[in-house]
KEKE-3310 file (N, C-alpha, C; in steps of 0.2 Angstrom, whole numbers, plus 5000, padded with zeros to 4 digits):
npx = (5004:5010:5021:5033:5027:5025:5021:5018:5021:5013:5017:5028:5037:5034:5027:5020:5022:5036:5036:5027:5034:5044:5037:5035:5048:5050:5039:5036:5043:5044:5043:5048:5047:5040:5043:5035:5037:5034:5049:5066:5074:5072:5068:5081:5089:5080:5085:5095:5093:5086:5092:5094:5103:5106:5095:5091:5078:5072:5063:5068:5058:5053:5039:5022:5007:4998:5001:4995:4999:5012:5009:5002:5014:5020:5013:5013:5015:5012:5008:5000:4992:4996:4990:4994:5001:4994:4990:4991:4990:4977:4976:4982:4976:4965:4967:4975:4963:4962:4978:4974:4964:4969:4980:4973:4961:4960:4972:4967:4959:4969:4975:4967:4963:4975:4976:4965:4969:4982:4978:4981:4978:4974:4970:4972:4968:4971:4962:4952:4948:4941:4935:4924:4909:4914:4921:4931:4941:4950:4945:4934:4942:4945:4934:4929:4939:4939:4924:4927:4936:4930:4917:4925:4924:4914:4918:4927:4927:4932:4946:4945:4948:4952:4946:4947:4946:4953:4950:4955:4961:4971:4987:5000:5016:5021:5022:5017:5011:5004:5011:5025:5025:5018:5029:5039:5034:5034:5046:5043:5036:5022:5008:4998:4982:4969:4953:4947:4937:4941:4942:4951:4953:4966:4979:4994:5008:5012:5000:4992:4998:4997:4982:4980:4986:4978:4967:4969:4971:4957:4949:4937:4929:4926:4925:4926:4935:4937:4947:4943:4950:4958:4952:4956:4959:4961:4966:4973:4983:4991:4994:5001:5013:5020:5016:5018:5016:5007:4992:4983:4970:4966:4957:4948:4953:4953:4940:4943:4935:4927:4926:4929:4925:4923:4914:4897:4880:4873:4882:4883:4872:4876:4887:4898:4902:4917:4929:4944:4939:4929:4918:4912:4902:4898:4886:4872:4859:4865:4863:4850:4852:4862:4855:4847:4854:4863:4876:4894:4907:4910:4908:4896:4880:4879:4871:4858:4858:4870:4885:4900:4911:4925:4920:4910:4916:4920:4934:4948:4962:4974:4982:4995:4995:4996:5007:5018:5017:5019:5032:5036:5036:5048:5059:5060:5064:5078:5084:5083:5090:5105:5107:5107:5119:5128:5127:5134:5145:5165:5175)
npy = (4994:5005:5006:5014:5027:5042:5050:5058:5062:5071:5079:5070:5068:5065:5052:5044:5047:5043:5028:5025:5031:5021:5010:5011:5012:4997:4988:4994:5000:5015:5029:5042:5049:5061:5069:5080:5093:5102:5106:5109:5103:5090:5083:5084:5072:5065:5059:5057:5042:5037:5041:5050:5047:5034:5029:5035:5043:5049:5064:5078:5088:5105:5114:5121:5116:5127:5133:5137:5141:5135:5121:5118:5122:5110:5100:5095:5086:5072:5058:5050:5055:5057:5062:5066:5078:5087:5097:5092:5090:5087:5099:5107:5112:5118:5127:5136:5137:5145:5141:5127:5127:5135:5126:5111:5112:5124:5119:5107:5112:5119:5107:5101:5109:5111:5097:5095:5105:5100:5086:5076:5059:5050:5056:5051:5055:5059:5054:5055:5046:5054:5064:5058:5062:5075:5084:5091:5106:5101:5088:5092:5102:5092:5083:5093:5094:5081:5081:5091:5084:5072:5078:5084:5077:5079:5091:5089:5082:5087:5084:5071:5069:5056:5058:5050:5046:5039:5035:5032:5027:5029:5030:5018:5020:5032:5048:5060:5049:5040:5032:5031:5042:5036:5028:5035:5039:5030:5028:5035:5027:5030:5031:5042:5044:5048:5044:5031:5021:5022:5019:5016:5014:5005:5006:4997:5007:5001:4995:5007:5009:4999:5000:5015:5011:4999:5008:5017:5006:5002:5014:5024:5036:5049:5040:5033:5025:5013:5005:4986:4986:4982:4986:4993:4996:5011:5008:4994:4996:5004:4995:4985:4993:4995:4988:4987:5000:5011:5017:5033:5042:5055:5064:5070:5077:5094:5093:5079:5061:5047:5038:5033:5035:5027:5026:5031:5032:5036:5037:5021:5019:5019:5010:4996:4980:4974:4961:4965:4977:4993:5000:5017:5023:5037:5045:5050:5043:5030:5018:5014:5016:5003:4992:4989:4987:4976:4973:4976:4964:4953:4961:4968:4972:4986:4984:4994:5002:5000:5005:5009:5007:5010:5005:4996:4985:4970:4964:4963:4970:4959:4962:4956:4954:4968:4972:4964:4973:4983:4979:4977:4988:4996:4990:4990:5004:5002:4994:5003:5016:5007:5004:5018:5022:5013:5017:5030:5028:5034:5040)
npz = (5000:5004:4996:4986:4987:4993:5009:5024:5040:5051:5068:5068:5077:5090:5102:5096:5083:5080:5082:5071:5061:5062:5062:5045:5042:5042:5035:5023:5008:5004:4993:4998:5012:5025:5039:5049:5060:5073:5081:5082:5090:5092:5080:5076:5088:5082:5072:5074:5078:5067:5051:5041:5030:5031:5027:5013:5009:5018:5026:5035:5039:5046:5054:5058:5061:5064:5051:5037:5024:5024:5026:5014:5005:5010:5005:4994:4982:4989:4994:5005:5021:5039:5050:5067:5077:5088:5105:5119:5133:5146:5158:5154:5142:5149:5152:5144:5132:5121:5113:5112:5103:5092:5087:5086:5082:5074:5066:5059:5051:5045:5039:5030:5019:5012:5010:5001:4992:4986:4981:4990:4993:5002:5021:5036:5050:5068:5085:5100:5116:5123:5117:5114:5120:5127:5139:5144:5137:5129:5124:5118:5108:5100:5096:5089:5077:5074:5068:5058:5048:5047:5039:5028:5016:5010:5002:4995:4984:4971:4971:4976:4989:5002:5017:5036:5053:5067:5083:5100:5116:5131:5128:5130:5136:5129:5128:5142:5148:5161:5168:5168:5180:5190:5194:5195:5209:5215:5224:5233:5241:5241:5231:5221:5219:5208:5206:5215:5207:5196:5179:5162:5144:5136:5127:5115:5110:5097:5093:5091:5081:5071:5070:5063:5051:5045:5045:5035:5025:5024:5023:5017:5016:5030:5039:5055:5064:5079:5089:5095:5112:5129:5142:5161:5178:5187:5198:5198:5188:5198:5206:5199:5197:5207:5221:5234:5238:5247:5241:5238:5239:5230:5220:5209:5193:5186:5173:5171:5169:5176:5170:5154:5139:5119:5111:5108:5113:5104:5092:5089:5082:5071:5070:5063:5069:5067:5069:5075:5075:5078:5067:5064:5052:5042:5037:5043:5042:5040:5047:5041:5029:5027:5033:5022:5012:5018:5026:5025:5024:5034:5045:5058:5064:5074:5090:5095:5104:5108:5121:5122:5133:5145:5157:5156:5147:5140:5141:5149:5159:5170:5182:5182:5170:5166:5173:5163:5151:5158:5158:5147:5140:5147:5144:5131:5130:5138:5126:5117:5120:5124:5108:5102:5111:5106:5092:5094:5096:5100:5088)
capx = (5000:5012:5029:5034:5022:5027:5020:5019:5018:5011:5018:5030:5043:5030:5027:5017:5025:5043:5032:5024:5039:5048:5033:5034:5055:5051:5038:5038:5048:5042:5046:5048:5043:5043:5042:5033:5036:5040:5055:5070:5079:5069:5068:5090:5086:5076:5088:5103:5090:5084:5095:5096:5112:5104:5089:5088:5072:5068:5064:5064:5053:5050:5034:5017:5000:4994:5002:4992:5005:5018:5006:5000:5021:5025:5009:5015:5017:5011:5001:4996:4996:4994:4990:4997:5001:4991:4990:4985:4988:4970:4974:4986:4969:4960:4972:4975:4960:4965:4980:4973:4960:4975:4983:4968:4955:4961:4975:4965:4958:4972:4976:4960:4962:4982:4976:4965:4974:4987:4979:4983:4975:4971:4972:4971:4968:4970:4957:4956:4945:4942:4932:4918:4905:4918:4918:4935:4942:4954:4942:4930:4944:4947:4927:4929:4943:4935:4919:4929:4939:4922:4914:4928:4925:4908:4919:4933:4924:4937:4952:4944:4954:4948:4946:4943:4948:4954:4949:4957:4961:4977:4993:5006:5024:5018:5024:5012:5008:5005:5015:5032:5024:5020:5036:5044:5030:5034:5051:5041:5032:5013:5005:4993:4977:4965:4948:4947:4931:4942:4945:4953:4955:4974:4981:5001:5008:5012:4992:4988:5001:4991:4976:4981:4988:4972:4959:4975:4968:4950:4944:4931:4928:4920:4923:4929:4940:4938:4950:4942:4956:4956:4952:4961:4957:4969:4970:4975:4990:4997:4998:5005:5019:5022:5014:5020:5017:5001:4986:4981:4964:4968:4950:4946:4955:4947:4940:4942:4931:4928:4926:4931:4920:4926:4909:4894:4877:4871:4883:4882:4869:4877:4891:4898:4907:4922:4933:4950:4937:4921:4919:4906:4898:4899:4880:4867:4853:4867:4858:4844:4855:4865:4849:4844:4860:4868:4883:4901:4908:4915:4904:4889:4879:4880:4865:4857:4857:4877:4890:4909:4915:4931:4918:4906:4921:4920:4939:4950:4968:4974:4988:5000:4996:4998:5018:5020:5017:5025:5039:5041:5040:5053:5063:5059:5068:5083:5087:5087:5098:5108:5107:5110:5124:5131:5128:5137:5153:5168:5178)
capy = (5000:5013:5007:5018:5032:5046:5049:5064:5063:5079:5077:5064:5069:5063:5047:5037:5049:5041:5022:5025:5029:5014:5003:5011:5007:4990:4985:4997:5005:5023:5035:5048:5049:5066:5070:5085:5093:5111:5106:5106:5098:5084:5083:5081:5070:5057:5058:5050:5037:5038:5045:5050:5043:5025:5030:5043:5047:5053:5070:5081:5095:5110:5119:5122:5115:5131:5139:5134:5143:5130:5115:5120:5118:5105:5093:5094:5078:5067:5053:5048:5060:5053:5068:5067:5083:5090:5097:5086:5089:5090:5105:5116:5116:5122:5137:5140:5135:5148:5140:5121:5128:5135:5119:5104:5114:5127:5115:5104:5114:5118:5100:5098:5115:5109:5091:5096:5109:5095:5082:5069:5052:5049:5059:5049:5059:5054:5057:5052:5043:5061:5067:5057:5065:5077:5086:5095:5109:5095:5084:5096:5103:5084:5081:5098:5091:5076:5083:5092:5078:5070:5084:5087:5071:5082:5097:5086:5078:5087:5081:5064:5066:5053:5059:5048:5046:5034:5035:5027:5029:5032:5026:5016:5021:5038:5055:5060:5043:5040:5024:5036:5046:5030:5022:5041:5043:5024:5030:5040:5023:5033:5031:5044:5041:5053:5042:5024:5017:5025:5014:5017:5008:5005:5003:5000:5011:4995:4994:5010:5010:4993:5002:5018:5006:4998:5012:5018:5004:5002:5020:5026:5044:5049:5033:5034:5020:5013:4997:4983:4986:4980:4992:4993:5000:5014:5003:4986:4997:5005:4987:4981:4995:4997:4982:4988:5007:5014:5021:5038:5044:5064:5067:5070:5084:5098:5091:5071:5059:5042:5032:5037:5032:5027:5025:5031:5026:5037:5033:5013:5018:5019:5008:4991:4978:4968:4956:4966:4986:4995:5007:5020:5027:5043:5045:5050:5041:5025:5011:5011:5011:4998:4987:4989:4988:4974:4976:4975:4956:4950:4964:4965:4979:4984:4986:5004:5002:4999:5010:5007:5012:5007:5002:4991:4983:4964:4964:4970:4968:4959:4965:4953:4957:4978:4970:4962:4977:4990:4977:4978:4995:4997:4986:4994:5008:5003:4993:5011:5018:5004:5006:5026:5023:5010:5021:5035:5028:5038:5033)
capz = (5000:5003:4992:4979:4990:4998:5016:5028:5045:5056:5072:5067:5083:5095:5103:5089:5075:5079:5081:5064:5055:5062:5058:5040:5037:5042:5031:5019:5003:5003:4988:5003:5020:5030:5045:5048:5067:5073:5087:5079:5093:5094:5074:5076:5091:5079:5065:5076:5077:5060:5048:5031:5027:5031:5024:5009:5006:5024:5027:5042:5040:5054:5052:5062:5057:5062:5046:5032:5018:5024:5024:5009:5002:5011:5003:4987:4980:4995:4992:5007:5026:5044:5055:5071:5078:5092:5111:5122:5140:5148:5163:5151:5138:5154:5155:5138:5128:5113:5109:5109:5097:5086:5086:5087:5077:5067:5061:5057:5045:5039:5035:5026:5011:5009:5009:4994:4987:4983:4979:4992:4991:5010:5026:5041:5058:5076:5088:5107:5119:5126:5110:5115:5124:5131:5149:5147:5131:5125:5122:5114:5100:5096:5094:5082:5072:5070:5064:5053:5044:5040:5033:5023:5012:5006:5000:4991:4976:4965:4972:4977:4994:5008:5025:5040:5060:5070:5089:5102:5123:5133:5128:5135:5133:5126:5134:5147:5153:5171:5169:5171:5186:5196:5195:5202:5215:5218:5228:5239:5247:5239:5224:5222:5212:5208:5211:5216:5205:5188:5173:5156:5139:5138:5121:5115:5101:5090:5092:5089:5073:5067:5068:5057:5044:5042:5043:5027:5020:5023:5022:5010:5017:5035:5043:5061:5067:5084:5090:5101:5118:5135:5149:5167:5183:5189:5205:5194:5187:5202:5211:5194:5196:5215:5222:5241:5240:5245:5237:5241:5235:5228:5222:5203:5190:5181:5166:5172:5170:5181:5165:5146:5130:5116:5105:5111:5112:5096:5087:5090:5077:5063:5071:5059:5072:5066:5075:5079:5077:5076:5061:5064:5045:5043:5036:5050:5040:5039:5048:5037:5022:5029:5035:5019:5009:5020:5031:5024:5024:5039:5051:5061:5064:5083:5094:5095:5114:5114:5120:5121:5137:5148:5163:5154:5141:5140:5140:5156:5161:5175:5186:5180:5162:5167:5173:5157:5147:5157:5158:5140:5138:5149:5140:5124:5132:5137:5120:5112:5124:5122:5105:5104:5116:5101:5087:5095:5101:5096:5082)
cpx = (5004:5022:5026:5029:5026:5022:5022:5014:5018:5013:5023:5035:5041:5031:5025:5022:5031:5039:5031:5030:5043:5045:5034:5041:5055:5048:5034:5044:5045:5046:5050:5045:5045:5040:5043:5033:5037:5044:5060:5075:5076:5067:5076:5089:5084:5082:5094:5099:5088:5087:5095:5100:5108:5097:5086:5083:5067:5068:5063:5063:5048:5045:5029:5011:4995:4995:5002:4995:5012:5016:5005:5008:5022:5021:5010:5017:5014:5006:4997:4996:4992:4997:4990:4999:4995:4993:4986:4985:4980:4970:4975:4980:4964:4961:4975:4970:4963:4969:4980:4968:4965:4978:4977:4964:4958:4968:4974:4961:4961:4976:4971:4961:4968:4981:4971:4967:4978:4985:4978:4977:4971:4977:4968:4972:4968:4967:4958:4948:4939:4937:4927:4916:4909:4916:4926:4936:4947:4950:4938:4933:4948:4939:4928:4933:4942:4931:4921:4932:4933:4919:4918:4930:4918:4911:4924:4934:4929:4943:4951:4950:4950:4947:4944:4947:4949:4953:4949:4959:4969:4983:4999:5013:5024:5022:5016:5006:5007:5010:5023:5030:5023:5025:5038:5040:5033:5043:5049:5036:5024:5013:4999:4989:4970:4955:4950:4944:4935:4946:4947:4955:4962:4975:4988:5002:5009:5002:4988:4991:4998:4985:4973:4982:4983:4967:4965:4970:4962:4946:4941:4931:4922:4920:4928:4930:4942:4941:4947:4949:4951:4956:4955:4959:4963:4972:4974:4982:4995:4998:5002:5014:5022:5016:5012:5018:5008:4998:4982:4976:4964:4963:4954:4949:4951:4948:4940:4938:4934:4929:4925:4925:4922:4919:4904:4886:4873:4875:4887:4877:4870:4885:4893:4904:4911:4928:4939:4946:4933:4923:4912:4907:4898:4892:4874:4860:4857:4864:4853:4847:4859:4860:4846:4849:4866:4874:4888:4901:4913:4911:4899:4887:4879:4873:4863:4859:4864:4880:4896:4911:4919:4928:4913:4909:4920:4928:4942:4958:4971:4981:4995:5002:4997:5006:5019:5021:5020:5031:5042:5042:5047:5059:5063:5067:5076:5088:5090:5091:5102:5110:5111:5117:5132:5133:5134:5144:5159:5175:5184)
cpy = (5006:5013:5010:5026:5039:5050:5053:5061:5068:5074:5072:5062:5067:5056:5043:5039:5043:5033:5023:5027:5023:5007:5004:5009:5002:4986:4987:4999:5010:5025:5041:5047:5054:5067:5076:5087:5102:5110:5103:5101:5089:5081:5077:5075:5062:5055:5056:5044:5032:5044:5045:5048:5037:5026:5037:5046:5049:5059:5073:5085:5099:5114:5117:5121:5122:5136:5135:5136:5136:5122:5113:5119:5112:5098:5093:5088:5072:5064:5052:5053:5057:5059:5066:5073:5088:5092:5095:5085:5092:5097:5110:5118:5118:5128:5140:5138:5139:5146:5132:5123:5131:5132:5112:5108:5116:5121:5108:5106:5117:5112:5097:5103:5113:5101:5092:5099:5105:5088:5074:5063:5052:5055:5053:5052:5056:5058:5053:5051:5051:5065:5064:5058:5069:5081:5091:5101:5103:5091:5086:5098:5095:5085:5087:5096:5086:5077:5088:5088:5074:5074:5084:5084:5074:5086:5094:5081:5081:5086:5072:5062:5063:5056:5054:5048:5039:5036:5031:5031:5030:5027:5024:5015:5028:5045:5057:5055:5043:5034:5028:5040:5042:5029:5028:5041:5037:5024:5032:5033:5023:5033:5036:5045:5045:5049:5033:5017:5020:5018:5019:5012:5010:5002:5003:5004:5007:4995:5001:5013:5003:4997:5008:5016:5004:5001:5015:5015:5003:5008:5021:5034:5044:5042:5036:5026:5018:5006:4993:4984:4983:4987:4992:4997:5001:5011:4998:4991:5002:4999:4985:4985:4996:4993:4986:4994:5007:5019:5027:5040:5053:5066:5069:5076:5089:5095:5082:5067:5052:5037:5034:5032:5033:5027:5028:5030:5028:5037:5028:5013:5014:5015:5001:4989:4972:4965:4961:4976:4986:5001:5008:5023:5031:5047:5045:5045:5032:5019:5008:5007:5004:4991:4985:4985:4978:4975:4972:4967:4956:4955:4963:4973:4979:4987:4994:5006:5002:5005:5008:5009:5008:5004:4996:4986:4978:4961:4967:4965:4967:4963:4963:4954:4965:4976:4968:4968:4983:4988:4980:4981:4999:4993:4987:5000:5009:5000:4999:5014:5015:5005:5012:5027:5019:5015:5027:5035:5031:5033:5032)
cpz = (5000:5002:4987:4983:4994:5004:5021:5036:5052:5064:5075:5074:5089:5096:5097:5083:5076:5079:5076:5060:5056:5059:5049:5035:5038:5039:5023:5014:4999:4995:4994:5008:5024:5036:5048:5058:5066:5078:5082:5083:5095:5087:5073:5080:5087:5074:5069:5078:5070:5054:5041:5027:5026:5028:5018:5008:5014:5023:5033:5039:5045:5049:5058:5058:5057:5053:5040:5025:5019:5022:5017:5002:5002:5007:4997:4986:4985:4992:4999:5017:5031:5048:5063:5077:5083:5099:5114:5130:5143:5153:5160:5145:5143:5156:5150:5131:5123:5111:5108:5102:5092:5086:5082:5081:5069:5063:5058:5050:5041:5035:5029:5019:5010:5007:5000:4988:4982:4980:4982:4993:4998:5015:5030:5047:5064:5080:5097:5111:5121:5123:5111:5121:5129:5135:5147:5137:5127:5121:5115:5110:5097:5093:5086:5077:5070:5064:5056:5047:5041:5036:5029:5017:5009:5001:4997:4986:4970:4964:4974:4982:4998:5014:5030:5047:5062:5078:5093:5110:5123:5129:5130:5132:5130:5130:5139:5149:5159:5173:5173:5178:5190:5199:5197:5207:5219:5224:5232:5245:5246:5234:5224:5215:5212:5211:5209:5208:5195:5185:5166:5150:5140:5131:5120:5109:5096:5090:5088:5080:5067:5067:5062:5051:5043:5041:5036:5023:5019:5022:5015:5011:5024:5039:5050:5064:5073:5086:5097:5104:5122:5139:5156:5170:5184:5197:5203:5194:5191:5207:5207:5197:5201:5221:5231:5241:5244:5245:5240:5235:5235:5227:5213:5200:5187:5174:5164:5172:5174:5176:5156:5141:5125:5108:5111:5110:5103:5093:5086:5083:5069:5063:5069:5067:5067:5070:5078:5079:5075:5071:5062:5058:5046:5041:5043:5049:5036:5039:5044:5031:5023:5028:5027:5012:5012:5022:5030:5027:5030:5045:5054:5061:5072:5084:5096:5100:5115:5115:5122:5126:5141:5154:5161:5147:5143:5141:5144:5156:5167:5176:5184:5171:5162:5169:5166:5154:5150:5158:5150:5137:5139:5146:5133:5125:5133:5131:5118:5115:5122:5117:5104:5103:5109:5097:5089:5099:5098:5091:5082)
residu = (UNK:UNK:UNK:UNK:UNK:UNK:UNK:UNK:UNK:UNK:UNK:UNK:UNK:UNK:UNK:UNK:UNK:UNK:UNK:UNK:UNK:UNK:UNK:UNK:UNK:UNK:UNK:UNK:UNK:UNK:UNK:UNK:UNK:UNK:UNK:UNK:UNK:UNK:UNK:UNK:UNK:UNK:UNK:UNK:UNK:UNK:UNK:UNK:UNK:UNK:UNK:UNK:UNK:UNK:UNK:UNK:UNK:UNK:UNK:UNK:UNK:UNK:UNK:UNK:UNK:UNK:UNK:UNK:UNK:UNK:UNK:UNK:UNK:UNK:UNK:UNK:UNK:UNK:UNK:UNK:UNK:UNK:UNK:UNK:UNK:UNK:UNK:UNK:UNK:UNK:UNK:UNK:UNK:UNK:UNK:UNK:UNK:UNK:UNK:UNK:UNK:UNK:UNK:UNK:UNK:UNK:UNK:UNK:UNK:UNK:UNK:UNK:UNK:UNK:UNK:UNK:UNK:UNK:UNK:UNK:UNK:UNK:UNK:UNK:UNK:UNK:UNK:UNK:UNK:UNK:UNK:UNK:UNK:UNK:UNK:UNK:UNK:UNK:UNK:UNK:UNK:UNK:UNK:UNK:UNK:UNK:UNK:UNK:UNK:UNK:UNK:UNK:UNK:UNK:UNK:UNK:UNK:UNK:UNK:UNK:UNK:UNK:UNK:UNK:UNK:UNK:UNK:UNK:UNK:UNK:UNK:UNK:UNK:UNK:UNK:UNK:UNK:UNK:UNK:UNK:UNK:UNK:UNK:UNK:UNK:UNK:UNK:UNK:UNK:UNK:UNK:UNK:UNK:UNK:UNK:UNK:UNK:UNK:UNK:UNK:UNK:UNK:UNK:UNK:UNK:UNK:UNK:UNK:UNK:UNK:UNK:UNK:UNK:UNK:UNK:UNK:UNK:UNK:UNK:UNK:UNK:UNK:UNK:UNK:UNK:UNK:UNK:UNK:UNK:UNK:UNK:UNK:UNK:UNK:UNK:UNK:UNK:UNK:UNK:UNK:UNK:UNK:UNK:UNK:UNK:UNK:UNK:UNK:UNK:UNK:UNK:UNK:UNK:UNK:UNK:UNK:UNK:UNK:UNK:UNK:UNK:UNK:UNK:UNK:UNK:UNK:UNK:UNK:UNK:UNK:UNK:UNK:UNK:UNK:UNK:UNK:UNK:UNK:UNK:UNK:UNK:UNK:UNK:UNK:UNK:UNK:UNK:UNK:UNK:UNK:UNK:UNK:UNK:UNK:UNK:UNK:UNK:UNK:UNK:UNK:UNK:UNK:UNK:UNK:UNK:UNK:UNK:UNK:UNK:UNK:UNK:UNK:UNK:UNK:UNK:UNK:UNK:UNK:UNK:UNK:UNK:UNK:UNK:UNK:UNK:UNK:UNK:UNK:UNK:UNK:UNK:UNK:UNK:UNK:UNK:UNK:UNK:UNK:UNK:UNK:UNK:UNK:UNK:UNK:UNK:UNK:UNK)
# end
């Protein structure tokens, strides 16, 4: 799907960005692959990881999604764009809403007039648990950049660009995990855990980079992409990570909820289930067409009544399975160092 292709990805300097390029030189052979950020030290940073030398046809590319003349340059040629690139801590969008909406929204709309401008084939966006039925501003300029990325398969009949989302929970091994704040709090003897009764779906970035690859491939336009995970109590994963400390109950943040949602129950409407994810239709008046239509090979249609959430999930992870996983993040981690540490000995 995306040999011979050339491939941009907003955000790329970020947690999944650098996962997504790695998944892409491992089973791919790109025409081009950039990686589009605005931090140049964290750009230099990847590129002693991933280098141009060992890889010609990378690019690193500094710019800002809000700046729609650069986007507008840099999608020249692109076939295919995996939008990436947002602000995403929940307190700092309660103390600076104006610049998550210049980020999360408006730059989402300027991925949308550069993506047709140019031509591109598919844009795939990422969206967050957060965006469904949100309570804080993060959430809410996701749910708007969402809603925008569907729409914008109305307005793009002359470029015949796709648009669609992928919507998915917290991620493990990610920057602003809680998994890293544990394991320091875990020297202190206290874990502190904001309410007892909270759950969260819990996905890896290899999952969440499987998941983008195939909505890549299955998209039509306006589809939103949610992957069956496992959920976790915030109690399961501070026993997993400090077994011995304990558990202090803080009391809930601005903007927190007790229990995330990843589908909701109206749109289960118009929601197809298959085995490894749920593809909700982008069409308000779906269901009927579907019912009428039959429902894509290999899905079901979901119940009107369902909803997707991290407390009513059929799928949970025990304690021992939250150790595995942050064992092997943690062991992700020091290979790369090691690694690095290799790469970088003197000559």
């Amino acid at each position: 799907m995306l040999n011979n292709k050339t491939i941009l990805v907003t955000g790329g300097t970020g947690s999944f960005g650098k996962k997504m390029v790695q998944a892409i030189l491992m089973r791919y052979k790109p025409k081009a692959l950039l990686i589009f950020s605005r931090d140049e030290l964290k750009q230099f940073e990847m590129s002693q990881k991933f280098s141009t030398h060992k890889y010609p046809f990378l690019r690193y590319v500094l710019g800002d999604v809000r700046d729609k003349e650069r986007l507008s340059s840099v999608f020249k040629g692109v076939d295919y764009v995996i939008h990436a690139a947002a602000l995403k801590q929940v307190p700092a969008a309660e103390y600076n809403p104006d610049e998550f909406i210049k980020t999360n929204v408006l730059g989402a709309m300027n991925i949308i007039a550069a993506a047709i401008q140019n031509n591109v084939k598919k844009v795939i966006a990422l969206s967050t648990d957060k965006a469904c039925n949100p309570i804080n501003l993060y959430g809410a300029t996701k749910l708007c950049s969402d809603k925008l990325f569907m729409a914008a398969n109305h307005h793009s009949e002359s470029s015949a660009t796709v648009f669609a989302v992928v919507r998915y929970g917290n991620v493990l091994g990610s920057r602003g995990s809680v998994v890293p704040f544990f394991q320091e709090r875990a020297q202190t003897g206290v874990i502190p855990i904001t309410d007892a009764r909270m759950t969260r779906f819990w996905i890896t970035l290899n999952q969440a980079v499987d998941l983008v690859l195939m909505a890549l491939n299955m998209a039509k336009g306006g589809e939103l992409f949610v992957p069956r995970i496992a959920s976790m109590k915030i109690t399961d994963l501070a026993k997993a990570i400090a077994p011995k400390c304990r558990l202090e109950v803080i009391g809930i943040r601005p903007g927190e909820k007790i229990h995330e949602t990843l589908i909701s129950e109206d749109e289960a409407r118009n929601t197809v289930e298959f085995k490894d994810c749920y593809v909700v239709q982008p069409n308000a008046d779906k269901r009927t067409e579907l019912l009428k239509n039959n429902v894509p090979s290999g899905g079901r249609l979901c119940p009107e009544e369902f909803e997707y959430s991290s407390d009513n999930n059929t799928q949970w992870l025990t304690v021992d399975q939250l150790q595995d996983m942050v064992q092997s993040v943690s062991d992700d981690y020091e290979i790369e160092k090691s690694r690095w540490a290799l790469d970088h000995l003197p000559q």
